[in-house]
C-alpha atoms as a printed R data frame, in Angstrom:
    type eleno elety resid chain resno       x       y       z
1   ATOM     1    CA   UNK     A     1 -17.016  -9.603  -4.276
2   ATOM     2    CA   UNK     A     2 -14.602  -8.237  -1.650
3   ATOM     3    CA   UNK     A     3 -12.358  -5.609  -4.075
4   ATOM     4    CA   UNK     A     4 -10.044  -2.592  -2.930
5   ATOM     5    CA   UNK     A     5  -8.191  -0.644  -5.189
6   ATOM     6    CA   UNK     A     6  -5.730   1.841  -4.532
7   ATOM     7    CA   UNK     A     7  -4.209   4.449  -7.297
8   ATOM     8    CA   UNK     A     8  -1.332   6.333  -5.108
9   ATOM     9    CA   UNK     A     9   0.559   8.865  -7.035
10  ATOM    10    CA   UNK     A    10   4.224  10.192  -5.648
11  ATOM    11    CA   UNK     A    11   5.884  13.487  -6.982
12  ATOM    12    CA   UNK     A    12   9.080  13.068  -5.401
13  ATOM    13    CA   UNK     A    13  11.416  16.300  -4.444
14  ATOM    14    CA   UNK     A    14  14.974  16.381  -4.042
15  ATOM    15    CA   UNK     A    15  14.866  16.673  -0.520
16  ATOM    16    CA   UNK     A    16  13.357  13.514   0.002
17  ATOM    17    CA   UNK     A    17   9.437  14.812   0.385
18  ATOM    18    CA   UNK     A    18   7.093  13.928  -1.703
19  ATOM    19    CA   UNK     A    19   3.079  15.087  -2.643
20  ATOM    20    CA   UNK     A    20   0.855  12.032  -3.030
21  ATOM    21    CA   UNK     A    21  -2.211  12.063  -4.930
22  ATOM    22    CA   UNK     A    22  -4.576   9.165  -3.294
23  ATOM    23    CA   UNK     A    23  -7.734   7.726  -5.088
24  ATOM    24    CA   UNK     A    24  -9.324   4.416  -3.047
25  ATOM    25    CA   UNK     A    25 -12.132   2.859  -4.558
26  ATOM    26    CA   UNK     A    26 -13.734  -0.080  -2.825
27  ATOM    27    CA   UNK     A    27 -16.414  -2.660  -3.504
28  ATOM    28    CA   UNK     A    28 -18.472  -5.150  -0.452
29  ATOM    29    CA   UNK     A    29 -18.089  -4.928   2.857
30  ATOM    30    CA   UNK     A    30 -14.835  -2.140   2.455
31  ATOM    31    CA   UNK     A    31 -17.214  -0.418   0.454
32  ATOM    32    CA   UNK     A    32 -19.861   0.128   3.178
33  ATOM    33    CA   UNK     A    33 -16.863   0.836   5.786
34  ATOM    34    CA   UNK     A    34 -15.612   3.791   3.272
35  ATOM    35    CA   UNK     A    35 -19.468   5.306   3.053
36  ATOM    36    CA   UNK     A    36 -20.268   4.914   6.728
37  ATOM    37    CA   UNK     A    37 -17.045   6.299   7.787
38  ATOM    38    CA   UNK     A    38 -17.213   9.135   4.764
39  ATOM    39    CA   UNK     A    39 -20.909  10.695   6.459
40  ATOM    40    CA   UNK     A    40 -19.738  12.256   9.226
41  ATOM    41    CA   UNK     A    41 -16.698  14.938   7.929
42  ATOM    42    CA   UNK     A    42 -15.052  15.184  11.201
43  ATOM    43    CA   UNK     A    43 -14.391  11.590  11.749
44  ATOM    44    CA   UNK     A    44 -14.001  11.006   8.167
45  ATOM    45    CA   UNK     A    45 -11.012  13.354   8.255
46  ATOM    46    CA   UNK     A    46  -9.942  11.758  11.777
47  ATOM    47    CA   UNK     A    47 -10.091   8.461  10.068
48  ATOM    48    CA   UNK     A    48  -7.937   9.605   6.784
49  ATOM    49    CA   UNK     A    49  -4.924  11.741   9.012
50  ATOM    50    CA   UNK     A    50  -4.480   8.297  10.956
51  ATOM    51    CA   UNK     A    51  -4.757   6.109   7.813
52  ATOM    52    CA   UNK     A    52  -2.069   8.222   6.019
53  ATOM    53    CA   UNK     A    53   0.187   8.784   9.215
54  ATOM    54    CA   UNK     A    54   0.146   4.878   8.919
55  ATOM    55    CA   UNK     A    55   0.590   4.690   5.364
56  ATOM    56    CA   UNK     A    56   3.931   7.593   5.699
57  ATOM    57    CA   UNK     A    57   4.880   8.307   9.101
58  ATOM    58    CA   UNK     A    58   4.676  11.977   9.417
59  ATOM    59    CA   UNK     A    59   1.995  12.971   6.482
60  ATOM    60    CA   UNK     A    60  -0.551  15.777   6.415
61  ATOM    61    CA   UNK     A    61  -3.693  15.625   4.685
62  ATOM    62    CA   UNK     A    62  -4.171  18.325   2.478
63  ATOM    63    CA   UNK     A    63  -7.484  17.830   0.963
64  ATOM    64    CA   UNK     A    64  -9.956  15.390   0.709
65  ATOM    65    CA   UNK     A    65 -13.029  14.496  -1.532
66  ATOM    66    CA   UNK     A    66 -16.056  11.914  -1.524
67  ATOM    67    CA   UNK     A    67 -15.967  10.818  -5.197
68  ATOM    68    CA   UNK     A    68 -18.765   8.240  -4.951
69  ATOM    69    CA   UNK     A    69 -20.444   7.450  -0.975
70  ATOM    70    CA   UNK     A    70 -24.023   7.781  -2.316
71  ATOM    71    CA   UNK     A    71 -24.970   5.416  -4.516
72  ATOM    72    CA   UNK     A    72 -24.518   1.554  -3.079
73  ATOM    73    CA   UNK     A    73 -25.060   0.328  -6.266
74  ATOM    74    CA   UNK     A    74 -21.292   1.844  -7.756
75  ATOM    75    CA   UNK     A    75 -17.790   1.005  -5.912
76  ATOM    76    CA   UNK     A    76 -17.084   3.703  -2.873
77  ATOM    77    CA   UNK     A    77 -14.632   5.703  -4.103
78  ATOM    78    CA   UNK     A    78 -12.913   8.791  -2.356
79  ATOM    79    CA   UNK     A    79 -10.180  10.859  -3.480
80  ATOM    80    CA   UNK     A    80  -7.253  12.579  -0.992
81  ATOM    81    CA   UNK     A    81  -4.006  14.603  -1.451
82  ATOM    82    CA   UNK     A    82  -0.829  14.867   1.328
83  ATOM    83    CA   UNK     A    83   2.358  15.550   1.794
84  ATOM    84    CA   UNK     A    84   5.097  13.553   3.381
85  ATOM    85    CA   UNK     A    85   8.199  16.032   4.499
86  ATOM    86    CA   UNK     A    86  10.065  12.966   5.092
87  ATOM    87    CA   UNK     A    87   9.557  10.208   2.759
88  ATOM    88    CA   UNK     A    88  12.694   9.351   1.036
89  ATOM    89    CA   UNK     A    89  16.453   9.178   2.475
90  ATOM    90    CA   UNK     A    90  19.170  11.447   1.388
91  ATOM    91    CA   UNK     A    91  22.306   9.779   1.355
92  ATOM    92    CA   UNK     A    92  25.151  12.426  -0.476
93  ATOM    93    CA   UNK     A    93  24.273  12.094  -3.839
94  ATOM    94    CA   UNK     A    94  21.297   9.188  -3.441
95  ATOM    95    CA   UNK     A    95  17.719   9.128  -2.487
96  ATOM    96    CA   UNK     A    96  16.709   5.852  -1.431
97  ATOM    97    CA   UNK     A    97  13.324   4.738  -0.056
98  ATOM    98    CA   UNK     A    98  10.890   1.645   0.216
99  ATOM    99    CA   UNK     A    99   7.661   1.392  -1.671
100 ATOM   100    CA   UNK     A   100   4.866   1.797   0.945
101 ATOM   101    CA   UNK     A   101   3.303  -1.228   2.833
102 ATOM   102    CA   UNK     A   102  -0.138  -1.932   1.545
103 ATOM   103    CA   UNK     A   103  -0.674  -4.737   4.446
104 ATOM   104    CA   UNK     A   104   1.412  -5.274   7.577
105 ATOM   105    CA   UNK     A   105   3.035  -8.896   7.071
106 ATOM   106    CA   UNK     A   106   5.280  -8.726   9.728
107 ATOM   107    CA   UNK     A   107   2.637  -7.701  12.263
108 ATOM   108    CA   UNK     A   108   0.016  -9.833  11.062
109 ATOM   109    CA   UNK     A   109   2.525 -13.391  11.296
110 ATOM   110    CA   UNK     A   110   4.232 -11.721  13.803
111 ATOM   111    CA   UNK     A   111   4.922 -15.470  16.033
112 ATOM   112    CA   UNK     A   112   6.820 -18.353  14.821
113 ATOM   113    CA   UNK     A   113   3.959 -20.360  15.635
114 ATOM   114    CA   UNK     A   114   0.370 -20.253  16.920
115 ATOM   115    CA   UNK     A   115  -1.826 -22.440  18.916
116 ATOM   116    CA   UNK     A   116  -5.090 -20.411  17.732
117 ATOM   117    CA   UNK     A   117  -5.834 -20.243  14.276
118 ATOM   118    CA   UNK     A   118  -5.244 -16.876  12.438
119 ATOM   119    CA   UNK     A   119  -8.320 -14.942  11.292
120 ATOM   120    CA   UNK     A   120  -7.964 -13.317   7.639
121 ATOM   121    CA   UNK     A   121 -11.015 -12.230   6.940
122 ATOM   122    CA   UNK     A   122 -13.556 -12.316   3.976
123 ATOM   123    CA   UNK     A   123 -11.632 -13.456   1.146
124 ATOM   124    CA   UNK     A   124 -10.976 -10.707  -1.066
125 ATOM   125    CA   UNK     A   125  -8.373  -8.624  -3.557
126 ATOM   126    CA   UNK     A   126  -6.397  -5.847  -2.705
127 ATOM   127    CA   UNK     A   127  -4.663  -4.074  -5.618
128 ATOM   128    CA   UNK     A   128  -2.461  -1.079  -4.930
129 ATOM   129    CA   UNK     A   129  -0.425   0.674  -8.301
130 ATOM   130    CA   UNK     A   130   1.801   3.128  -7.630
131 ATOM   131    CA   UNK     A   131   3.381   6.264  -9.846
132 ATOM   132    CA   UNK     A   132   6.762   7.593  -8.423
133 ATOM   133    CA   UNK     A   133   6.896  10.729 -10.933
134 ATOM   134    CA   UNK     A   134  10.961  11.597  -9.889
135 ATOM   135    CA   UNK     A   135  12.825  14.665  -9.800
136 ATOM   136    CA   UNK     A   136  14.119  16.570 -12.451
137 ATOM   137    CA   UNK     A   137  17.877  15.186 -12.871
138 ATOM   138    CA   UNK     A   138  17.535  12.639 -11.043
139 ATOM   139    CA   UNK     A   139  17.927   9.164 -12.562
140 ATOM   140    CA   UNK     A   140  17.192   5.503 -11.652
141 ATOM   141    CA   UNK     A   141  20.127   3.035 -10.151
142 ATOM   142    CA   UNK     A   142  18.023   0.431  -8.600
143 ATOM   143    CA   UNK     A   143  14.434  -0.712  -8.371
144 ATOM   144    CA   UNK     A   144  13.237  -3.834  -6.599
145 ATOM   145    CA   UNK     A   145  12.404  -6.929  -9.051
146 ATOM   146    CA   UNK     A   146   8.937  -8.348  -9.689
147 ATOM   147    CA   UNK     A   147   8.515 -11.151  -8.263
148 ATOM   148    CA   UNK     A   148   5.296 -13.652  -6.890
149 ATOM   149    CA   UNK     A   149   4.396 -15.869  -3.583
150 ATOM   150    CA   UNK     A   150   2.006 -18.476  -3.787
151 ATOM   151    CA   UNK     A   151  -0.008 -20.409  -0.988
152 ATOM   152    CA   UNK     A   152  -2.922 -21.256  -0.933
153 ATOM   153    CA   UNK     A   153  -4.284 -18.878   1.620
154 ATOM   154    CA   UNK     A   154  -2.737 -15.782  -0.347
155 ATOM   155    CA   UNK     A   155  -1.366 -14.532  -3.061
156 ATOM   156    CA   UNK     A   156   0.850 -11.687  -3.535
157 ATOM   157    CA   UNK     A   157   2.461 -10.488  -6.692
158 ATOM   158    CA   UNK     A   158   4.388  -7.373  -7.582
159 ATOM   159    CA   UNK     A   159   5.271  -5.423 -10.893
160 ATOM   160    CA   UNK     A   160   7.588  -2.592 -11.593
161 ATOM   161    CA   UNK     A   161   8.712  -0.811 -14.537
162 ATOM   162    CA   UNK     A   162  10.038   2.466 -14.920
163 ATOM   163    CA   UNK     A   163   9.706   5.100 -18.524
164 ATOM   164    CA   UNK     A   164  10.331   8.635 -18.642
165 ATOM   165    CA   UNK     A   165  11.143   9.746 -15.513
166 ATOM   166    CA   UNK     A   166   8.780   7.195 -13.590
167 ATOM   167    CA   UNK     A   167   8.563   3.968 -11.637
168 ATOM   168    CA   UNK     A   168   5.608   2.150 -11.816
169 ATOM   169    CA   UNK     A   169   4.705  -0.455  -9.157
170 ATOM   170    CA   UNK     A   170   1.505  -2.681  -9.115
171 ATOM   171    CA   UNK     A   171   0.921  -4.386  -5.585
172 ATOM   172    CA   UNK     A   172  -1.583  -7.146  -5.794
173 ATOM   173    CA   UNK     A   173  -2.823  -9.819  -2.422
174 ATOM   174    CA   UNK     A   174  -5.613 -11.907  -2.755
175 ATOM   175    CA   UNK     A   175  -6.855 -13.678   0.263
176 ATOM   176    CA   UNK     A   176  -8.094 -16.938  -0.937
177 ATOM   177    CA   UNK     A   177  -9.287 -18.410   2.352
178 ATOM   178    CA   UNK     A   178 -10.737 -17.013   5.351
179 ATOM   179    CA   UNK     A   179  -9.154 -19.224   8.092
180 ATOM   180    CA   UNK     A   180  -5.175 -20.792   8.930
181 ATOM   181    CA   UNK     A   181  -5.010 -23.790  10.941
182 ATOM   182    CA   UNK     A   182  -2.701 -24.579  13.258
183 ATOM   183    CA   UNK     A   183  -0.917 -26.761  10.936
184 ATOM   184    CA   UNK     A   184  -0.646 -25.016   8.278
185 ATOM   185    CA   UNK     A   185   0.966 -21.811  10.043
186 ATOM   186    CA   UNK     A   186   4.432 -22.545  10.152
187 ATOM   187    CA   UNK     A   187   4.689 -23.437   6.190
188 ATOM   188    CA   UNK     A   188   2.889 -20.184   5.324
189 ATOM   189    CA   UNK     A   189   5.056 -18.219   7.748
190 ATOM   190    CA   UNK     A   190   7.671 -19.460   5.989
191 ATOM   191    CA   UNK     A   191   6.349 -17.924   2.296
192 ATOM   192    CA   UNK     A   192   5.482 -14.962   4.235
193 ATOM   193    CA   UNK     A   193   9.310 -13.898   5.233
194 ATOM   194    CA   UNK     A   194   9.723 -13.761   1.138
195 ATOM   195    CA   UNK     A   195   7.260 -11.065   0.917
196 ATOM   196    CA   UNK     A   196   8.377  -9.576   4.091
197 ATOM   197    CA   UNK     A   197  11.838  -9.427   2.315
198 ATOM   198    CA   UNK     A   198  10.787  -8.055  -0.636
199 ATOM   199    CA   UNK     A   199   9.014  -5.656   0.967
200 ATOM   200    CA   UNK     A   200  11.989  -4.017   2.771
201 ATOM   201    CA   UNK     A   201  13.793  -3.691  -1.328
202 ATOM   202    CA   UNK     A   202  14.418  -0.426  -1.711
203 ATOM   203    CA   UNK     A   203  14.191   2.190  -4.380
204 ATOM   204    CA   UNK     A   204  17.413   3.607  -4.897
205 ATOM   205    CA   UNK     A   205  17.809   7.431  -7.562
206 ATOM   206    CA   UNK     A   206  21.122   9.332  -8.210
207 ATOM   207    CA   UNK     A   207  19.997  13.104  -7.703
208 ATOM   208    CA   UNK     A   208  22.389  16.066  -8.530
């Protein structure tokens, strides 16, 4: 089966930059993209700066480790740390940001309506959790709900909690089908602005 995971850890500065701890591990056809990319080190490094710089405009890899490439038998699994100097807002006494987008919804059902079908892919799960570890002082005034979208073609479905100085996040999508017809476009469009909305809540910490 068609599985990525994602276990992204944030330890968030004052100053709105952050150091993010990275591991991906990936099973199928993602799997055997990860260890094809992960045999050559310059383009595997080429290929991680540009997948972070979309993750966090701005990051800078830092280091980077093949956990598991070998062995097609196990998940692919690679590890990588970065930096983002700008990742959260300072507003006075506030740092505010958005929890990164693990897919691009707004790109992806970018036109009202289509007179192609849209291509999704395999069907398969994508699970991101996220850690925000925060700074020292700083403490929690709002955090986006948890919420679910249903349709048929997808699933999405996030979690958050927060405990001693953290914010946990889980980010789940499960393409269910590998095709959208025509028809069916506008009504999913329609569920999609929900998650395009709730992507866009945004973190908010009061910081000394």
């Amino acid at each position: 089966a068609e599985y990525v995971h994602k276990k992204v850890v944030f330890k968030l500065l004052k100053n709105g930059s952050a150091k993010i701890e990275m591991i991906i591990t990936a099973k199928g056809q993602s799997g055997a993209a990860v260890r094809r990319t992960a045999r050559n080190q310059e383009n595997f490094i080429r290929f991680l700066q540009h997948f972070i710089n979309q993750f966090i405009t701005g990051s800078k890899l830092v280091s980077q480790q093949a956990v598991s490439v070998i062995d097609i038998i196990r998940p692919a699994s690679i590890k990588i740390e970065f930096e983002a100097p700008v990742f959260a807002r300072r507003e006075g006494n506030e740092l505010r940001f958005k929890i990164p987008e693990t897919w691009w919804a707004g790109s992806m059902f970018s036109l009202k309506q289509r007179n192609q079908q849209l291509v999704l892919g395999v069907p398969r799960t994508e699970l991101t959790e996220f850690e925000f570890i925060l700074p020292d002082g700083s403490r929690i005034k709002r955090i986006p709900k948890s919420g679910k979208v249903d349709t048929k073609f997808l699933t999405y479905q996030r979690s958050t909690s927060s405990a001693n100085g953290r914010i946990k996040v889980s980010d789940s999508l499960e393409w269910l089908s590998e095709r959208v017809p025509v028809k069916d476009y506008t009504g999913l469009r329609t569920k999609i602005d929900k998650i395009i909305k709730m992507q866009d809540e945004e973190i908010v910490l009061a910081v000394q």
